[in-house]
DRENRO-378092 format. One record per residue (C-alpha): residue number from 1; x, y, z. Coordinates in steps of 0.02 Angstrom, whole numbers. Layout:
DRENRO-378092
+-----+--------+--------+--------+
| seq |      X |      Y |      Z |
+-----+--------+--------+--------+
| NUM |      X |      Y |      Z |
...
+-----+--------+--------+--------+
//
This chain:
DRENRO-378092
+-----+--------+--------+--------+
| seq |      X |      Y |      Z |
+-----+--------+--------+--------+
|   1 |   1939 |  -1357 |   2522 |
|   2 |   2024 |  -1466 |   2365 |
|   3 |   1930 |  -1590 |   2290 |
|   4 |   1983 |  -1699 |   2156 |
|   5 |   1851 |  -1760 |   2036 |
|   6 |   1948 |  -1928 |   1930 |
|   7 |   1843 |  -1942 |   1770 |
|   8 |   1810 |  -1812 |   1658 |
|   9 |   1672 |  -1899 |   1579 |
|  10 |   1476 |  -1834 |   1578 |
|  11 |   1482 |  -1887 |   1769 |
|  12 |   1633 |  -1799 |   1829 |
|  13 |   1611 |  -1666 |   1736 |
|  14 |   1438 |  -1646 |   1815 |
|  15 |   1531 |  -1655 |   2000 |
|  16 |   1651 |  -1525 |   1948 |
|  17 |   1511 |  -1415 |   1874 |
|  18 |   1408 |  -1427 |   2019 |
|  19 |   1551 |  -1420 |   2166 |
|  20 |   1610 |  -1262 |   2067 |
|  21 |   1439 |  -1179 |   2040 |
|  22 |   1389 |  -1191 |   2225 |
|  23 |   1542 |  -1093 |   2285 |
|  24 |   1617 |  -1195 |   2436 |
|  25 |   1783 |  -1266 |   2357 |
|  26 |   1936 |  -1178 |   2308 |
|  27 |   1995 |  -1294 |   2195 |
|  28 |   1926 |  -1432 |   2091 |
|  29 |   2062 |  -1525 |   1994 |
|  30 |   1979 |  -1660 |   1872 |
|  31 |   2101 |  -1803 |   1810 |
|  32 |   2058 |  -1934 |   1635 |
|  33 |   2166 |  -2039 |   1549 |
|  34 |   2116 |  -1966 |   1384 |
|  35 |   2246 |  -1854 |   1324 |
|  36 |   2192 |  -1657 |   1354 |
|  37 |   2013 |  -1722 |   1388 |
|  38 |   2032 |  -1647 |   1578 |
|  39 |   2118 |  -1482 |   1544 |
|  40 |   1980 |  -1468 |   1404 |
|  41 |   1829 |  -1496 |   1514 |
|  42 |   1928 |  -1382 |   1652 |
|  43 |   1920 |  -1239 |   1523 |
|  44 |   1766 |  -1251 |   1484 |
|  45 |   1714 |  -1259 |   1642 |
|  46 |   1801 |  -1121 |   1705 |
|  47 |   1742 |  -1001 |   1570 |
|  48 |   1587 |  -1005 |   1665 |
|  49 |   1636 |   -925 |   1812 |
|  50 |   1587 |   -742 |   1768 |
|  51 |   1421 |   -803 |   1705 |
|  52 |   1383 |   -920 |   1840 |
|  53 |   1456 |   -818 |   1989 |
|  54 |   1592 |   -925 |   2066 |
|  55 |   1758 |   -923 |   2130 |
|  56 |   1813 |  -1109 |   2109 |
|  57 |   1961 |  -1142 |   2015 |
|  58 |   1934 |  -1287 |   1893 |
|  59 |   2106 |  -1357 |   1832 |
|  60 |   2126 |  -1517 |   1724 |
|  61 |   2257 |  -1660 |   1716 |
|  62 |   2285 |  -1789 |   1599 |
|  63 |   2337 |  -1934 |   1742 |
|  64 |   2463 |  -1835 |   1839 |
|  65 |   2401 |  -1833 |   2001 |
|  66 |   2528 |  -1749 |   2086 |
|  67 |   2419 |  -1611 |   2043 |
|  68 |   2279 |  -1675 |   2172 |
|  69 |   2397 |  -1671 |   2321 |
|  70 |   2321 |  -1618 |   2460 |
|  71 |   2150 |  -1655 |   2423 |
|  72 |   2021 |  -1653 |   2567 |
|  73 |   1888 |  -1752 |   2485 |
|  74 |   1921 |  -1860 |   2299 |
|  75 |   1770 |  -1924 |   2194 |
|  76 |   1792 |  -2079 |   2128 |
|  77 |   1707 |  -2095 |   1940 |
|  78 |   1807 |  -2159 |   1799 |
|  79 |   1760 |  -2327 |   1748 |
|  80 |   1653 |  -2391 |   1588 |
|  81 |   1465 |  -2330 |   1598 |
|  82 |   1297 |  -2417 |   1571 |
|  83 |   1242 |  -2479 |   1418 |
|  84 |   1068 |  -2511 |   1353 |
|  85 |   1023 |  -2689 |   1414 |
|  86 |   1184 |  -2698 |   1537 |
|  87 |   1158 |  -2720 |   1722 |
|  88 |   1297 |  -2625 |   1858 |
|  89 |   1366 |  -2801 |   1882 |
|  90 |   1434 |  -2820 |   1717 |
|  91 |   1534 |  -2674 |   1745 |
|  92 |   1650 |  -2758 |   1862 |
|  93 |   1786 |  -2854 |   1774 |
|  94 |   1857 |  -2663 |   1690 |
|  95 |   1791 |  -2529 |   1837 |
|  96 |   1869 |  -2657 |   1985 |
|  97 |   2049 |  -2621 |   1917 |
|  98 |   2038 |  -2463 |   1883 |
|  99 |   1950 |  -2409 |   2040 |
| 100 |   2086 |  -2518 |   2152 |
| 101 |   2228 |  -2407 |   2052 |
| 102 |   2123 |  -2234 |   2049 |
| 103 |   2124 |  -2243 |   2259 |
| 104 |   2302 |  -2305 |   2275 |
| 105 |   2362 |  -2149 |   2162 |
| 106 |   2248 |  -2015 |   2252 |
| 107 |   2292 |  -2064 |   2423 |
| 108 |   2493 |  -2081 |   2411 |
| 109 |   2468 |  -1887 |   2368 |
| 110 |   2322 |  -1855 |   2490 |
| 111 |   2356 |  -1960 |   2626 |
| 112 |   2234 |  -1899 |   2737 |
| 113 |   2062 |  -1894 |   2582 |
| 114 |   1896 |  -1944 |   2604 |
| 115 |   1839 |  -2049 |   2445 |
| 116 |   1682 |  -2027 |   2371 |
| 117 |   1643 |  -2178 |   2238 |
| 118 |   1514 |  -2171 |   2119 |
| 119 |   1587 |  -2291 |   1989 |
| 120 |   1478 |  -2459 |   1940 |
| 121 |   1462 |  -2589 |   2032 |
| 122 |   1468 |  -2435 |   2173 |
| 123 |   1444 |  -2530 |   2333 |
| 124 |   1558 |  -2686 |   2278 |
| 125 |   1688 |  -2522 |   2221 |
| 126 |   1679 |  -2435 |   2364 |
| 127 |   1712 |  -2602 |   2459 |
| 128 |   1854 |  -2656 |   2359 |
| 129 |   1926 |  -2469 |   2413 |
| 130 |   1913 |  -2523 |   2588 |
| 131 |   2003 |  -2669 |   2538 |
| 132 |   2133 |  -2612 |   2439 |
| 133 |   2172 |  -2450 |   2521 |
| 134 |   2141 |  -2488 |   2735 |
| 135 |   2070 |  -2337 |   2749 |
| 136 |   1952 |  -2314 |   2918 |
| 137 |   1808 |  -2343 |   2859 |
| 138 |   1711 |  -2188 |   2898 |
| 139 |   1831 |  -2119 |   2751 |
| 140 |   1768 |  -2216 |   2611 |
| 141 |   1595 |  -2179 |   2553 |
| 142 |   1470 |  -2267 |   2421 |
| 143 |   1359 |  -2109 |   2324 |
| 144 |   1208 |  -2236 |   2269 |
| 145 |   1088 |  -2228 |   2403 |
| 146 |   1093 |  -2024 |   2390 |
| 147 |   1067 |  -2046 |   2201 |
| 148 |    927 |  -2186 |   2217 |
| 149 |    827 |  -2060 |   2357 |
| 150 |    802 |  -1909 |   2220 |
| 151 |    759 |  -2031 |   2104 |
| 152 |    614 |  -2090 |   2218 |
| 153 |    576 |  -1895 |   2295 |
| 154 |    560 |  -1888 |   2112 |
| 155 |    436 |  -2013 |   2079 |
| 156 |    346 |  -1984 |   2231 |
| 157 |    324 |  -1780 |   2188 |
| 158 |    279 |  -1858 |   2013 |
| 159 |    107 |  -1963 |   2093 |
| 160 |     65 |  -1836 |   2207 |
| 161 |     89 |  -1698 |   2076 |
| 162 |    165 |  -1584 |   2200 |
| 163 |    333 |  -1481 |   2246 |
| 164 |    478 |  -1623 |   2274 |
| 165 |    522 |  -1497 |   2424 |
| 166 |    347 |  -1560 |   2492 |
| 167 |    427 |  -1735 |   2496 |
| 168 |    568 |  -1847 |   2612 |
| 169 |    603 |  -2009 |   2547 |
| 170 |    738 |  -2135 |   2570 |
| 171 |    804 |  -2288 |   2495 |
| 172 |    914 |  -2396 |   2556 |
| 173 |   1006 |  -2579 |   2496 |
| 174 |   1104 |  -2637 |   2357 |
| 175 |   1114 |  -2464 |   2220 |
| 176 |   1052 |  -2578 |   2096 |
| 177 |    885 |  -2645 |   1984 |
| 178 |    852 |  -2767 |   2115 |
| 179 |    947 |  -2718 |   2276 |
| 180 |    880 |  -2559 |   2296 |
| 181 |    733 |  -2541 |   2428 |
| 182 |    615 |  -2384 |   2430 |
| 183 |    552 |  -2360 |   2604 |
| 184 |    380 |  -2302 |   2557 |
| 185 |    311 |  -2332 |   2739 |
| 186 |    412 |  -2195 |   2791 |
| 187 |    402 |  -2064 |   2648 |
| 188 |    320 |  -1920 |   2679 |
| 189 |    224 |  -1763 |   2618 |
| 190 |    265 |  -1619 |   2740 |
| 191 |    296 |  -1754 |   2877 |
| 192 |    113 |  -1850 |   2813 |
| 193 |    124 |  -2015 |   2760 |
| 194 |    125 |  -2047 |   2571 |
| 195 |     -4 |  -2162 |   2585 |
| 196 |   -121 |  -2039 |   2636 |
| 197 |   -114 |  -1962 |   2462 |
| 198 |   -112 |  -2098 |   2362 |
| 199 |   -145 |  -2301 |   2324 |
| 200 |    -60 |  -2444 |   2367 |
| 201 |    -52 |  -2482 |   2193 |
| 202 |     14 |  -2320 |   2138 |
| 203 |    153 |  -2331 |   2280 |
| 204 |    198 |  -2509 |   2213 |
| 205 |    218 |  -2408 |   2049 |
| 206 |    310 |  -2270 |   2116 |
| 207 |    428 |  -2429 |   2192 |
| 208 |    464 |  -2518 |   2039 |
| 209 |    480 |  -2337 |   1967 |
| 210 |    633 |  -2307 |   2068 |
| 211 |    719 |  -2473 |   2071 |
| 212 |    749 |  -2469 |   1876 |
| 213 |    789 |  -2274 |   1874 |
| 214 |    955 |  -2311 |   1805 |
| 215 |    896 |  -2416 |   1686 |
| 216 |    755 |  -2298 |   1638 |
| 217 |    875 |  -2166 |   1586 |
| 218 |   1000 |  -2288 |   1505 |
| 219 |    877 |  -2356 |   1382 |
| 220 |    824 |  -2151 |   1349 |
| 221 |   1009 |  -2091 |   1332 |
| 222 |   1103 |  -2250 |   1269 |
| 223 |   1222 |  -2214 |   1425 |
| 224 |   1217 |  -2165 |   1607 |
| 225 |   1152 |  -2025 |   1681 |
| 226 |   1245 |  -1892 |   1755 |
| 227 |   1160 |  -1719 |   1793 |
| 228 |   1093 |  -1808 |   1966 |
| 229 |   1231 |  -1896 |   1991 |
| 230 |   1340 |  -1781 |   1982 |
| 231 |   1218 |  -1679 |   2102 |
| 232 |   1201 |  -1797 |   2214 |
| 233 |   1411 |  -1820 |   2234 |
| 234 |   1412 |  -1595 |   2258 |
| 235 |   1274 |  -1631 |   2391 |
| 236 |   1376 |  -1744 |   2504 |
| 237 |   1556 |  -1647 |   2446 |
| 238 |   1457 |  -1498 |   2531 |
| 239 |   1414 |  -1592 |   2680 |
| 240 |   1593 |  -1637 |   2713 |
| 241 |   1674 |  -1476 |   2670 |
| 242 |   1539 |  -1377 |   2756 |
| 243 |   1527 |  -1507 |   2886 |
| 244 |   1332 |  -1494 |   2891 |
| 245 |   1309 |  -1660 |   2978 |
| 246 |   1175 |  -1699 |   2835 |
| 247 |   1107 |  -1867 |   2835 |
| 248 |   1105 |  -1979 |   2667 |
| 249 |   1091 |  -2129 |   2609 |
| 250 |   1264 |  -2221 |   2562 |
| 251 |   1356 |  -2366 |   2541 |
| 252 |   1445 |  -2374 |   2713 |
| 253 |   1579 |  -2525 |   2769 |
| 254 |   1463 |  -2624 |   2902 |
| 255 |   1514 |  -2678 |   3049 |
| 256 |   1377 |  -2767 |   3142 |
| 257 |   1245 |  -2604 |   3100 |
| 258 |   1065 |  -2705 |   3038 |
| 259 |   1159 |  -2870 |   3084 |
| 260 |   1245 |  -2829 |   2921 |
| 261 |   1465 |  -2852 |   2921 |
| 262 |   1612 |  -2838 |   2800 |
| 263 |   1484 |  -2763 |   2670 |
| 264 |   1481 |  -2584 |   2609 |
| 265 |   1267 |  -2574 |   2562 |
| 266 |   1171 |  -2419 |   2559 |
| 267 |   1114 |  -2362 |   2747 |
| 268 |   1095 |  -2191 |   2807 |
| 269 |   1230 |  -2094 |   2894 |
| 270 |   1254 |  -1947 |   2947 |
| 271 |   1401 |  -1842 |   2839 |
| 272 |   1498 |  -1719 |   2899 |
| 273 |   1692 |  -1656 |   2898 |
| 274 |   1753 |  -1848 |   2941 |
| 275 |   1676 |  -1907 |   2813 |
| 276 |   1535 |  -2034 |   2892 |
| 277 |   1503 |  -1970 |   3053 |
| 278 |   1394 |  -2104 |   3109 |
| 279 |   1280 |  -2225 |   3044 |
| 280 |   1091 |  -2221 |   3111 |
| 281 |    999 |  -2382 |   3115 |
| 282 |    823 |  -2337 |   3087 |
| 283 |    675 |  -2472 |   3142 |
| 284 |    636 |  -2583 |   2994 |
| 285 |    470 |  -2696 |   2983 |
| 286 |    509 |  -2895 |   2957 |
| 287 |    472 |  -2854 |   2780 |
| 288 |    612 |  -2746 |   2749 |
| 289 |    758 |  -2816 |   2850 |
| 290 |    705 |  -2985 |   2736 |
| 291 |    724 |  -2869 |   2587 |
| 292 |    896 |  -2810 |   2651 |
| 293 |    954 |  -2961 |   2696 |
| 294 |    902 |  -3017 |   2516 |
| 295 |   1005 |  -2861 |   2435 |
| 296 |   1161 |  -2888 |   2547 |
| 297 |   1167 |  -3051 |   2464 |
| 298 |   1163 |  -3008 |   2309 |
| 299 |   1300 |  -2883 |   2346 |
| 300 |   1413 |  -3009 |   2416 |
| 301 |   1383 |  -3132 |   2272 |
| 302 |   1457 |  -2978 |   2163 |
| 303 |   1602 |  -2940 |   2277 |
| 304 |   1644 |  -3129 |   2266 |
| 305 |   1674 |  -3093 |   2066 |
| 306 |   1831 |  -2981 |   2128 |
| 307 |   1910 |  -3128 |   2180 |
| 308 |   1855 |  -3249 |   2039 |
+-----+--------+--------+--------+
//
């Protein structure tokens, strides 16, 4: 298994770290713009190995990707990060172009890749790489709603002051402030509702918790976060490479699923060597198919900015 990590940044460095520490890869190549930043980080990286235990090689390249031919699976994360104060959406004008060129280079030397995009705004990214590329769709995948769940497993093990192993979560929606909706009907302490541990109110909190996550660590770092990001893109590298038909989260291309098409919005699917396997359309309550409906709008008023 090759996988190709483009952005060397905190993010992709993460990936690489965490593809290479859990030992199912042969290769990692990461690719930046920046002059030596790659083969740096690469180095680095790899001069972990003895003291970490794995086998991965880690190789850099400073935007020669000939280097990732033959990639089975290529993680989509250069692009301008978060701010203080800045929402996803502003992130569009820079990230769209250099998300549209990123894909076009990996896949005329890996024809046959599955993409992984975590760059900002993710689900109007990974769209636009349906768009521009034509790839099926089960081969382009949106990381938020993967991210956004172990942010609200989090949360949850946070109110209930237990093990987040105890806890199954999920959110689905736009991956941003407002998009993003927390299922907390369905979450779940050892397969008991949530809500027989703790208040409504306290739920509500853990909600609004989750939904500004992003923004939470922005304003603490002064940039994005990327240790669970970047474990969140290993997690769903592992479930393609080890094909463990694992179900998350992501920002899938619609096609009629939750009445939703021509949209890629968070939804869980099932992820496996094809990349999305299927998608499962789980029963929603009136109150949350209004609140998707509500986030899939938002999304499309942001893909309508690639064309503006």
């Amino acid at each position: 298994m090759k996988v190709t990590v483009v952005g060397a940044g905190a993010v992709g460095a993460s990936c690489a770290e965490y593809i290479a520490m859990k030992n199912f890869a042969s290769e990692v190549v990461v690719v930046d713009i920046k002059e030596g930043f790659a083969e740096g980080k690469a180095m680095d990286l790899m001069q972990t190995a003895s003291l970490n235990g794995f086998d991965t090689k880690i190789t850099g390249s400073t935007n020669d990707y000939s280097k990732t031919a033959n990639s089975d699976v290529a993680v989509i994360t250069s692009g301008i990060p978060r701010k203080p104060g800045m929402t996803r959406e502003e992130l569009i004008g820079i990230n769209a172009g250099i998300v549209k060129d990123v894909a076009s280079k990996i896949i005329e030397h890996s024809p046959n890749v599955i993409i992984i995009v975590v760059s900002n705004p993710m689900d109007t990214m990974a769209y636009l790489a349906h768009k521009a590329t034509g790839l099926p769709k089960h081969r382009i995948i949106g990381m938020g709603g993967a991210l956004d769940s172990a942010r609200f497993k989090y949360r949850l093990a946070e109110a209930l002051d237990c093990p987040q192993s105890d806890i199954d979560g999920m959110v689905i929606g736009g991956h941003s402030d407002t998009g993003m909706i927390p299922l907390t009907r369905l979450a779940t302490r050892n397969s008991v509702p949530v809500s027989e541990f703790i208040s409504e109110d306290r739920l509500n909190t853990v909600l609004e918790d989750t939904k500004v996550g992003g923004a939470t660590l922005t304003k603490l770092l002064g940039t994005s976060a990327w240790y669970a990001p970047g474990a969140a893109v290993s997690s769903m590298v592992q479930a393609i490479a080890c094909d463990q038909k694992k179900m998350f989260p992501c920002s899938c291309l619609l096609d009629g699923e939750y009445g939703l098409s021509d949209i890629s919005i968070g939804v869980p699917a099932i992820i496996g060597k094809n990349g999305i396997e299927s998608i499962v359309e789980i029963e929603l309550n009136d109150a949350e198919k209004n609140k998707l409906t509500e986030s899939a709008d938002a999304v499309r008023k942001t893909n309508g900015l690639l064309e503006a």
